[in-house]
Rosetta silent file (secondary structure, phi, psi, omega in degrees, C-alpha in Angstrom):
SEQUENCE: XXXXXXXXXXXXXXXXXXXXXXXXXXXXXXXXXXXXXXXXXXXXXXXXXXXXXXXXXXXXXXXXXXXXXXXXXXXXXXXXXXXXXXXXXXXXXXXXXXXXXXXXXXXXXXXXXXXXXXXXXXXXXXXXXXXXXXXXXXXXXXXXXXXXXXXXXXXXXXXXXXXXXXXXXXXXXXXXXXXXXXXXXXXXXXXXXXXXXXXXXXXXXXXXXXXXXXXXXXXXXXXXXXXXXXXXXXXXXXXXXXXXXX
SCORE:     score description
SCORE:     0.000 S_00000001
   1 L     0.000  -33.457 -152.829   27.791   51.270  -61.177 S_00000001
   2 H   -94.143   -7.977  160.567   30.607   49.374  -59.322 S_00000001
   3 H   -55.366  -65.824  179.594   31.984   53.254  -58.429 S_00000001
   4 H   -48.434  -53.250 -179.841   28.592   54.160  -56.916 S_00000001
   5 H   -40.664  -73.389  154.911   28.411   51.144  -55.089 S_00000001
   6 H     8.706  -63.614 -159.288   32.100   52.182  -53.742 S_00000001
   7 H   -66.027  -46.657  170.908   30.885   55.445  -52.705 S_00000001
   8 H   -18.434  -71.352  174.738   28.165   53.984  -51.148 S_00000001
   9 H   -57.764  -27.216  174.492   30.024   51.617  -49.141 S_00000001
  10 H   -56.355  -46.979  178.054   32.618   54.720  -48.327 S_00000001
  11 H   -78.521  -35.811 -179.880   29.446   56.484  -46.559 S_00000001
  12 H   -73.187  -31.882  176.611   28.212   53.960  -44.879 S_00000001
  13 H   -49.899  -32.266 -175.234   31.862   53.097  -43.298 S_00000001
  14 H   -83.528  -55.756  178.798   32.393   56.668  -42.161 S_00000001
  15 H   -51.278  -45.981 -178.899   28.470   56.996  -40.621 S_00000001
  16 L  -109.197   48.512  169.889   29.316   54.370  -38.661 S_00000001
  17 L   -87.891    9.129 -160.954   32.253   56.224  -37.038 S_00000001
  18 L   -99.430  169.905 -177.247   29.569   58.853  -36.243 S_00000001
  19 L   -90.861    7.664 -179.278   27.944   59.637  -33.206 S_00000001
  20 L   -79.909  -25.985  171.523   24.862   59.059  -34.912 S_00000001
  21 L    85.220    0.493 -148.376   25.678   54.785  -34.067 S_00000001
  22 L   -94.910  168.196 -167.422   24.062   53.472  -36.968 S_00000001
  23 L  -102.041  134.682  165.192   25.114   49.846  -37.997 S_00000001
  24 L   -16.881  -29.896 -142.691   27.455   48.900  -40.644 S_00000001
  25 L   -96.601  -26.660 -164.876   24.818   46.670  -41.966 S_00000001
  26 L  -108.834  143.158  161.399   22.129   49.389  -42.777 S_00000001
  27 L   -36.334  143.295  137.590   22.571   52.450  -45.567 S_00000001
  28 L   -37.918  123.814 -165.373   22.512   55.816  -44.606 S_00000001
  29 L  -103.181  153.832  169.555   19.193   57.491  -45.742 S_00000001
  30 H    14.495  -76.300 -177.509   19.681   60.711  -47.798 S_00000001
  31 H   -56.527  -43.506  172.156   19.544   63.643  -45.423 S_00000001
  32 H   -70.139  -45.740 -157.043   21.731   62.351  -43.372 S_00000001
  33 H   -53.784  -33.364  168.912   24.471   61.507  -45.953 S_00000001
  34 H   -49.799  -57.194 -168.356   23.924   65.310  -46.798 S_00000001
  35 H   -49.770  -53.269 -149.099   23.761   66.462  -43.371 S_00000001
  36 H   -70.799  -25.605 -179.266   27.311   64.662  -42.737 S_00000001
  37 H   -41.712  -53.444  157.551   28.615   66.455  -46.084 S_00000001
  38 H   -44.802  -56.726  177.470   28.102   69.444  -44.806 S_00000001
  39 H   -62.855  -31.631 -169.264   29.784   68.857  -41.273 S_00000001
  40 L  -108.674   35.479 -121.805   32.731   67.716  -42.895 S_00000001
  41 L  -121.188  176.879  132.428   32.718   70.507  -45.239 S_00000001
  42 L   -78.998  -46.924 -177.466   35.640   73.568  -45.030 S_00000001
  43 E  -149.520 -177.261  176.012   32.665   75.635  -45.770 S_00000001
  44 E  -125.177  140.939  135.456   29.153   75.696  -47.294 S_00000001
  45 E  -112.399  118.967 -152.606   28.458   77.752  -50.660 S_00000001
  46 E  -115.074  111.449  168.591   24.623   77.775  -50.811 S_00000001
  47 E   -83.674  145.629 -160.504   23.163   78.981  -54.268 S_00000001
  48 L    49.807   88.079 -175.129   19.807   80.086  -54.340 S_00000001
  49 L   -58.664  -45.506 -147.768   19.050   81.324  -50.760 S_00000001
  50 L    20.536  -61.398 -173.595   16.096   82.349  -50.682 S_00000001
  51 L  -145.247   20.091  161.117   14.968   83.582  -47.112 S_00000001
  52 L    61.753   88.140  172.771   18.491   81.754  -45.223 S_00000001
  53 L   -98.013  -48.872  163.106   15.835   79.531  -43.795 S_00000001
  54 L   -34.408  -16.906 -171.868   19.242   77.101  -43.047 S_00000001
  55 H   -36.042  -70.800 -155.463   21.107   80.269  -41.125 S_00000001
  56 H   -59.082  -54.721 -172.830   20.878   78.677  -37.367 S_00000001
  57 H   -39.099  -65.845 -164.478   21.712   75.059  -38.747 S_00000001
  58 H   -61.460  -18.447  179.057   24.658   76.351  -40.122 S_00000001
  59 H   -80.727  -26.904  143.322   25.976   78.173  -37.739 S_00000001
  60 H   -18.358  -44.473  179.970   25.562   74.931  -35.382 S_00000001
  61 H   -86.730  -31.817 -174.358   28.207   73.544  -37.793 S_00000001
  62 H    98.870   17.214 -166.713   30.365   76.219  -37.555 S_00000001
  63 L   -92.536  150.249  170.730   30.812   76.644  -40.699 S_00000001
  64 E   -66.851  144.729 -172.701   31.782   79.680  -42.872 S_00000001
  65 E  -123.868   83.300  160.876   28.526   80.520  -45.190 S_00000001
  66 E   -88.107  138.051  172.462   28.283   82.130  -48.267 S_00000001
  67 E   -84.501  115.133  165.964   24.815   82.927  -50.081 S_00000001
  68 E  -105.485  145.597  151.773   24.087   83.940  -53.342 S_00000001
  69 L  -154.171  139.385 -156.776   20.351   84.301  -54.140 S_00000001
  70 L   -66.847  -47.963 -175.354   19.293   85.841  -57.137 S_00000001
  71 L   -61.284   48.253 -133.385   16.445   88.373  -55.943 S_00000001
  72 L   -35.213  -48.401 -164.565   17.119   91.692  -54.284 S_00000001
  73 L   -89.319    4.228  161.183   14.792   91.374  -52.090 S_00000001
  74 L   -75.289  -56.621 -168.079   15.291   87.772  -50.958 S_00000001
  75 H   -96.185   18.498  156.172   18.812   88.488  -50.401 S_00000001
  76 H  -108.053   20.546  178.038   17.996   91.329  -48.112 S_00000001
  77 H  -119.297   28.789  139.389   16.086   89.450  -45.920 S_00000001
  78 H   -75.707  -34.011  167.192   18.661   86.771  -45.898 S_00000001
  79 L   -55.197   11.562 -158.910   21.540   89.853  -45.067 S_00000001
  80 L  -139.850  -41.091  174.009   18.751   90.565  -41.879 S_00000001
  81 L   -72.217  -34.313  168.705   18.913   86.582  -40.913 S_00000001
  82 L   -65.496  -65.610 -175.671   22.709   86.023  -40.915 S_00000001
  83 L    13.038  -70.320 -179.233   23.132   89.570  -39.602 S_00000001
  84 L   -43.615  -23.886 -177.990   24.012   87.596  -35.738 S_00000001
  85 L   -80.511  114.282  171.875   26.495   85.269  -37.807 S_00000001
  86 L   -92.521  -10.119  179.314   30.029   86.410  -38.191 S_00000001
  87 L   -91.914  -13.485 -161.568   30.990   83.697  -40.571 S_00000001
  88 E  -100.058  110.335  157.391   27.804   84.251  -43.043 S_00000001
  89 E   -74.039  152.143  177.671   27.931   86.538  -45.983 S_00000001
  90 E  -152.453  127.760 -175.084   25.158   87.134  -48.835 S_00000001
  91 E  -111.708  153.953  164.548   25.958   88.174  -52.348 S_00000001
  92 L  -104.819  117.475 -172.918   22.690   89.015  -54.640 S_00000001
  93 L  -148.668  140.589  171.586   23.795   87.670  -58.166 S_00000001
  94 L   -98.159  114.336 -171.400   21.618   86.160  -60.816 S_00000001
  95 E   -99.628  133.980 -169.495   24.057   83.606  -61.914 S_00000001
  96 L  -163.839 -171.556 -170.214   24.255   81.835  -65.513 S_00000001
  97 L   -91.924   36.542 -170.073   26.584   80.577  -67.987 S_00000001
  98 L  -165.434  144.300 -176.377   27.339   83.830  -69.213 S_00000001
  99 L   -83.756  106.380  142.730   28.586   87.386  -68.075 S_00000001
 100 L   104.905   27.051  170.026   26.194   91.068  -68.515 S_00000001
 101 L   -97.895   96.363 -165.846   22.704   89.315  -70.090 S_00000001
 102 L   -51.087  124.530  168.859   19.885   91.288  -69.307 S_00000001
 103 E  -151.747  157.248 -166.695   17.013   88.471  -68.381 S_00000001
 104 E  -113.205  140.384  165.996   13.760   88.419  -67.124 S_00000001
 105 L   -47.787  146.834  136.153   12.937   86.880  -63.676 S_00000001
 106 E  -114.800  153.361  155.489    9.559   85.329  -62.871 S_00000001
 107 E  -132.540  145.130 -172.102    8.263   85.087  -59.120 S_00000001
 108 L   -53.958  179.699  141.656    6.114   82.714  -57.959 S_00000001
 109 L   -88.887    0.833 -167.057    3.091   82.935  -56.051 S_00000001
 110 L   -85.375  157.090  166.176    4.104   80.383  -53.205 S_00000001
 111 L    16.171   62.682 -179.316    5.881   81.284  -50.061 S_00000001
 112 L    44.013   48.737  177.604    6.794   84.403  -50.859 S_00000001
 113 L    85.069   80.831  133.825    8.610   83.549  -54.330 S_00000001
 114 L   -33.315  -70.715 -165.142    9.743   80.087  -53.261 S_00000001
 115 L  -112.015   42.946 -168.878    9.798   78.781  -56.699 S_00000001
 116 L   -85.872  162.355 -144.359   10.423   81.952  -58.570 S_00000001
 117 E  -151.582  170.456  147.332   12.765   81.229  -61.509 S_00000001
 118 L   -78.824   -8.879 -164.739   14.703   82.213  -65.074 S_00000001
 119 L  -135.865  136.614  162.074   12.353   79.723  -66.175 S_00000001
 120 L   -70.895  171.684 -177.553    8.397   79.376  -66.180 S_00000001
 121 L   -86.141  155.323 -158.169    6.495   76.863  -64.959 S_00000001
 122 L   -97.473 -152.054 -162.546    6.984   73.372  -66.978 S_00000001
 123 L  -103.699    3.841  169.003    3.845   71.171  -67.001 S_00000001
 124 L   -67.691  -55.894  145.347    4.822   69.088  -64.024 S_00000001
 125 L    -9.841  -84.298 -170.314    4.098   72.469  -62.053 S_00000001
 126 L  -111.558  153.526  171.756    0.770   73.792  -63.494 S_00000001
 127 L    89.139 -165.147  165.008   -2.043   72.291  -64.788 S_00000001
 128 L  -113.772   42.596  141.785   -3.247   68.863  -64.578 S_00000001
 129 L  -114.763   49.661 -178.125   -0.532   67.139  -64.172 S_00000001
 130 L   -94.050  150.997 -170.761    1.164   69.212  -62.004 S_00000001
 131 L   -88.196    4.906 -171.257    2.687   67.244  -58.785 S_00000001
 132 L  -122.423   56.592 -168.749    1.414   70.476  -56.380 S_00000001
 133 H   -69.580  -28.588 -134.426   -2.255   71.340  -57.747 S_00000001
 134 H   -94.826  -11.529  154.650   -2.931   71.861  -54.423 S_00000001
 135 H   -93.453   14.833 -178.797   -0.509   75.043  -54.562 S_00000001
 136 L    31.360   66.108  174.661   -1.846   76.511  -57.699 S_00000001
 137 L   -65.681  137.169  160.313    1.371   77.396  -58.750 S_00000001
 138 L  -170.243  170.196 -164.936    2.045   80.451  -61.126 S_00000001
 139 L  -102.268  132.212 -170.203    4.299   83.412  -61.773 S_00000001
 140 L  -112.210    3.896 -160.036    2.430   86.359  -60.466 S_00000001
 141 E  -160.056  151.782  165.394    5.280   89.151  -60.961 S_00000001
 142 L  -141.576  155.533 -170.852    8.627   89.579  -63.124 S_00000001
 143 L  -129.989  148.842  172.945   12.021   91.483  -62.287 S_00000001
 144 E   -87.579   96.286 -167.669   14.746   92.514  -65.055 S_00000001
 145 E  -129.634  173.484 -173.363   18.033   91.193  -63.839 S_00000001
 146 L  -122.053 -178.559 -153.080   21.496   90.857  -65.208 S_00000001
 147 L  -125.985  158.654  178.657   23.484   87.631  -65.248 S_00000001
 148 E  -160.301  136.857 -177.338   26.871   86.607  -64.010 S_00000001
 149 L   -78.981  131.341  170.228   28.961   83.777  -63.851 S_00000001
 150 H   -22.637  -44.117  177.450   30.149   82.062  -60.594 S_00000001
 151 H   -64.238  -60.012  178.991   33.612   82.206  -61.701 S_00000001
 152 H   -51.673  -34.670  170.960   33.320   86.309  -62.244 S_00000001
 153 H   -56.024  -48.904 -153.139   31.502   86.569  -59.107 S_00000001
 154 H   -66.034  -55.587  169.056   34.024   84.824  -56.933 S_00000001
 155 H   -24.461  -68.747  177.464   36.781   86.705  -59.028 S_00000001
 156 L   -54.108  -13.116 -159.294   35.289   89.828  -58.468 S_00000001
 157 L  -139.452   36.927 -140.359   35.003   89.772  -55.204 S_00000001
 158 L   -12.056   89.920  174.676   38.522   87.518  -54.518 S_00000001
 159 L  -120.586  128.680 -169.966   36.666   85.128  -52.347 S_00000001
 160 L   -80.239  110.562  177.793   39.500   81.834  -52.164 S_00000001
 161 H   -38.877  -58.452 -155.899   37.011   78.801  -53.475 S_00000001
 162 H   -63.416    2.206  179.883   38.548   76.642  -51.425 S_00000001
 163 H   -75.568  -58.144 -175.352   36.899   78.313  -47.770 S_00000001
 164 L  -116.273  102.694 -151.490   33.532   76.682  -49.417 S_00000001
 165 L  -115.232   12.852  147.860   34.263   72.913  -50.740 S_00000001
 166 E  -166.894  126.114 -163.791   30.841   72.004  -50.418 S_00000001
 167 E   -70.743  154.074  177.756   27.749   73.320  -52.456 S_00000001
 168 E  -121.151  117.503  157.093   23.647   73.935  -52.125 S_00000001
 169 E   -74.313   34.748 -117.041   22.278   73.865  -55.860 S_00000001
 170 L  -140.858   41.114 -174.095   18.882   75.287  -55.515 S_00000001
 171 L  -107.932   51.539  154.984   17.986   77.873  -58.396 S_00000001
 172 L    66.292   11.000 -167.358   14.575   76.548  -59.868 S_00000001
 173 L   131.632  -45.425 -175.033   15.327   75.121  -62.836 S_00000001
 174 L   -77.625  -10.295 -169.207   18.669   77.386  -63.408 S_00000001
 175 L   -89.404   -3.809  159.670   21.463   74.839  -62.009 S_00000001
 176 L   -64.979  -71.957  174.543   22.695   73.686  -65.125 S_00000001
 177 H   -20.077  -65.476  174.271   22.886   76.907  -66.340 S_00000001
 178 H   -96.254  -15.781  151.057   25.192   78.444  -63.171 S_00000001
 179 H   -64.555  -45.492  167.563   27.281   75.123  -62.987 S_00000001
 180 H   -31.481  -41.673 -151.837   27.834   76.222  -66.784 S_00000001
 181 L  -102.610    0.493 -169.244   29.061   79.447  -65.421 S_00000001
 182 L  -114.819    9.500 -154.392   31.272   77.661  -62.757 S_00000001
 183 L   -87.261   -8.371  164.626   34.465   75.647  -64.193 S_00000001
 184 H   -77.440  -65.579  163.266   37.275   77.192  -62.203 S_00000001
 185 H   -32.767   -7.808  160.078   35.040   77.291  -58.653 S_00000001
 186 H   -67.944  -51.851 -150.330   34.713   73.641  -59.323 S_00000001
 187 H   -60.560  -27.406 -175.084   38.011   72.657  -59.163 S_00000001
 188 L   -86.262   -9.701 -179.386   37.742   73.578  -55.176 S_00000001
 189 L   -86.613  165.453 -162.970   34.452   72.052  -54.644 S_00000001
 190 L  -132.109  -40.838 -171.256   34.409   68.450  -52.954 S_00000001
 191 E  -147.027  142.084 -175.736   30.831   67.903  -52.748 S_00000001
 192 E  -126.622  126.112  155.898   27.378   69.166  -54.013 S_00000001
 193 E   -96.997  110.186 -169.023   23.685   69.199  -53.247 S_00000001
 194 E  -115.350  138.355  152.200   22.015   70.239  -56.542 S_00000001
 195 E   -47.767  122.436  155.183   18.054   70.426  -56.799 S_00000001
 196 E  -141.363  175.883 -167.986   17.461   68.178  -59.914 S_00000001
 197 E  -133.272   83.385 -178.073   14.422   67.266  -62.095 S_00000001
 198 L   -81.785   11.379  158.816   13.739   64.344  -64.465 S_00000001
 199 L  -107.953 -171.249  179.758   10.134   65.950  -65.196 S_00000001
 200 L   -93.469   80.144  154.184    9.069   69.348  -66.673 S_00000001
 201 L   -78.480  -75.280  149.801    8.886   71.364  -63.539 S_00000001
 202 L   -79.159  112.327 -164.074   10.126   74.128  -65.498 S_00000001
 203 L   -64.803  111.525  166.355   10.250   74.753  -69.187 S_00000001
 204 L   112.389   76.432 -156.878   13.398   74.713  -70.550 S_00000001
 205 L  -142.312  153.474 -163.362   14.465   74.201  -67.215 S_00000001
 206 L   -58.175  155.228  173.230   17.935   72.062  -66.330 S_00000001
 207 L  -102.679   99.927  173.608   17.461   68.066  -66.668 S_00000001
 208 H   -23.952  -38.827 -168.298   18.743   65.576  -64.260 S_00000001
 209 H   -94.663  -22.929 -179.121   20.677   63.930  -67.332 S_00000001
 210 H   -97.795  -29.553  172.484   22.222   66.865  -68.497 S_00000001
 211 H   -78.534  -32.222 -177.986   23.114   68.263  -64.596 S_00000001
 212 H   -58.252  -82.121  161.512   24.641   64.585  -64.405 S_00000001
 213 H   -34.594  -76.403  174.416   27.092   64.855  -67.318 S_00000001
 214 H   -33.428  -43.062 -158.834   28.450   68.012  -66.729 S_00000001
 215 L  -100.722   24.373  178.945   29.341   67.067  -63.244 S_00000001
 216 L   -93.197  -50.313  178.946   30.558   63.835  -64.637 S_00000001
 217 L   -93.605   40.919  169.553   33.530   66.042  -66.488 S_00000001
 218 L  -124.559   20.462 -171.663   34.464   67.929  -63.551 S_00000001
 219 L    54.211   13.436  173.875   34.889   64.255  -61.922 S_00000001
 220 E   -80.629  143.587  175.259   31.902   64.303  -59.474 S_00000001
 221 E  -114.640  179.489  171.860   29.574   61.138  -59.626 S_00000001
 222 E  -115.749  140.543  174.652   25.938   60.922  -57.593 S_00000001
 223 L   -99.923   39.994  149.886   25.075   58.826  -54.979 S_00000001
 224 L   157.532  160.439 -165.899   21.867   58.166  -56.294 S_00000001
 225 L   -69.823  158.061  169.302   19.564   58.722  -59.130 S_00000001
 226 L  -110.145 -176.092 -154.221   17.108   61.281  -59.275 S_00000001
 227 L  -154.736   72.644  162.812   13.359   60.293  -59.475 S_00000001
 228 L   105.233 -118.336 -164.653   10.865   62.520  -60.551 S_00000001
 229 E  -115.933   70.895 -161.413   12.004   66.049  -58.408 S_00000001
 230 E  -138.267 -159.470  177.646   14.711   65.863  -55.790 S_00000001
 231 E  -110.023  146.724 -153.808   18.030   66.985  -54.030 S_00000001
 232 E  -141.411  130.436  179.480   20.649   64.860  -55.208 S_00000001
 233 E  -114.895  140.763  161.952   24.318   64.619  -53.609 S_00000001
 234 E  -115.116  149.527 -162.220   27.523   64.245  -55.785 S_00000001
 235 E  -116.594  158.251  171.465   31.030   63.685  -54.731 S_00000001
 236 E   -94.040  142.081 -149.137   34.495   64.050  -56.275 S_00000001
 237 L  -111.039  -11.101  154.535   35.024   60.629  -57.221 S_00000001
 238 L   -97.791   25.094  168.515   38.881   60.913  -56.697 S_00000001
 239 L  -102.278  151.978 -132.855   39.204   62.164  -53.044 S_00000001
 240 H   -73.840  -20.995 -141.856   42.032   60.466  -51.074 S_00000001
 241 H   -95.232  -27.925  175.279   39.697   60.507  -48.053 S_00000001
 242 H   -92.606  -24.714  165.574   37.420   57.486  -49.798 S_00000001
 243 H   -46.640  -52.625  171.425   40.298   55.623  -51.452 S_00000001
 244 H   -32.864  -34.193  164.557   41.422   55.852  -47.506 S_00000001
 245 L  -135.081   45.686  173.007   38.592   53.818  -46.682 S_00000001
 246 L   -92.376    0.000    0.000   38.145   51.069  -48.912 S_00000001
C-alpha cells in the first residue's frame, strides 16, 4: 500500500511539470497517467492490435511502434494503416507461454472480431449476466493458429527490447498467458497497460489476481486495482526516475 501511494504521489509530481497544468493538489485520472507513459516511453510495444486504430496517436508521439496481433487478417489491415509510418512495424504472432502449439482461435461477432480470443466467451460476456447484452456477443467463426512466445518472437526476429520499454496488453483474455511467454522482454520493459478482468469475461481466461502476481516477480506494481473489466497501468517499482522524485 504505502508503495502505491509512492507511485501515486511520483505521478502526480511529474503531471504537474506537464503542459497539461494540473494542480499538485488533484490526482491524475487514468488515461492521462497512461497517455503520459507512453510519451515518456523509448518506444511502444502494443500486443493485440487489432485494426492499429492508435496508428496516428502514435505517430504524434513519435514514437517507434511495434504490433503484434494475433489474426492474419487483422494484422494486414494494421500493415495497410501504419503503411505512411516509418517507425511502425506489425508482426502477426499468436503469442502464449509456449513455443509450436497448434490452437484454435475464436472470432467474435463485434466490430469486426474485436473481442475474438484463445478463449470463449466467460459468463460476464453472454447470457444474462453479461455486462454488453446489448452486443449479443458470440464467436461466430474459428482459425487454427500456432503459438509463440514473446521471447522467441523478439529473438527471432533480433528486435533490441529495449527500443519498446513500454507495453499495450490487449489479447482477450490471453495476457497472462503471453506475459508467461515473456521473461527476458521484461527485463527491458518500464511500464505496461494490460487489459485485466476480475469477472468471467472469458472462460479460462487470465484473472486480474493472477496478471498481478506475475508482474509482481518481474518487480512491476499497479497503480490501481482493477474493478470488474479494465486497462490497468503497472510500473517498475525500482526506476531511479521515481526514487528521483520523492
Amino acid at each position: 500500500m504505502k508503495m502505491r501511494e509512492g507511485l501515486l504521489r511520483v505521478a502526480q509530481a511529474l503531471v504537474s511539470r506537464t503542459h497539461y497544468r494540473l494542480t499538485t493538489g488533484a490526482l491524475p485520472d487514468p488515461g492521462l497517467l497512461i497517455h503520459l507513459h507512453a510519451q515518456w516511453s523509448s518506444g511502444i510495444l502494443h500486443i493485440g492490435g487489432h485494426l492499429g486504430q492508435e496508428a496516428h496517436w502514435y505517430e504524434e508521439l513519435g514514437k517507434p511502434v511495434l504490433w503484434i496481433e494475433a489474426m492474419p487478417d487483422s494484422a494486414r489491415s494494421i500493415e495497410r494503416m501504419i503503411a505512411p509510418y516509418s517507425k511502425q512495424a506489425v508482426l502477426q504472432a499468436c503469442l502464449s507461454d509456449s513455443d509450436g502449439c497448434e490452437v484454435t482461435f475464436y472470432i467474435s461477432s463485434n466490430s469486426e472480431g474485436a473481442s475474438s480470443s484463445l478463449f470463449e466467451f466467460g459468463s460476464a460476456s453472454v447470457g444474462p449476466s453479461s455486462m454488453w447484452p446489448d452486443l449479443d456477443l458470440r464467436m461466430v467463426d474459428q482459425l487454427q493458429l500456432t503459438t509463440i512466445t514473446l521471447d522467441t518472437l523478439m529473438h527471432s526476429h533480433s528486435i533490441d527490447t529495449s527500443q519498446y520499454d513500454h507495453w499495450i496488453v490487449d489479447i482477450q483474455g490471453a495476457e497472462l498467458l503471453a506475459l508467461s511467454g515473456a521473461t527476458s522482454s521484461l527485463r527491458s520493459c518500464r511500464s505496461l497497460v494490460v487489459e485485466s478482468s476480475s469477472i468471467d469475461v472469458y472462460a479460462g481466461g487470465a484473472r486480474w489476481e493472477d496478471v498481478r502476481l506475475l508482474l509482481a516477480e518481474h518487480g512491476f506494481v499497479p497503480l490501481w486495482d482493477c474493478l470488474g473489466h479494465m486497462d490497468v497501468l503497472f510500473v517498475r517499482e525500482d526506476q531511479q526516475w521515481m526514487t528521483a522524485l520523492r
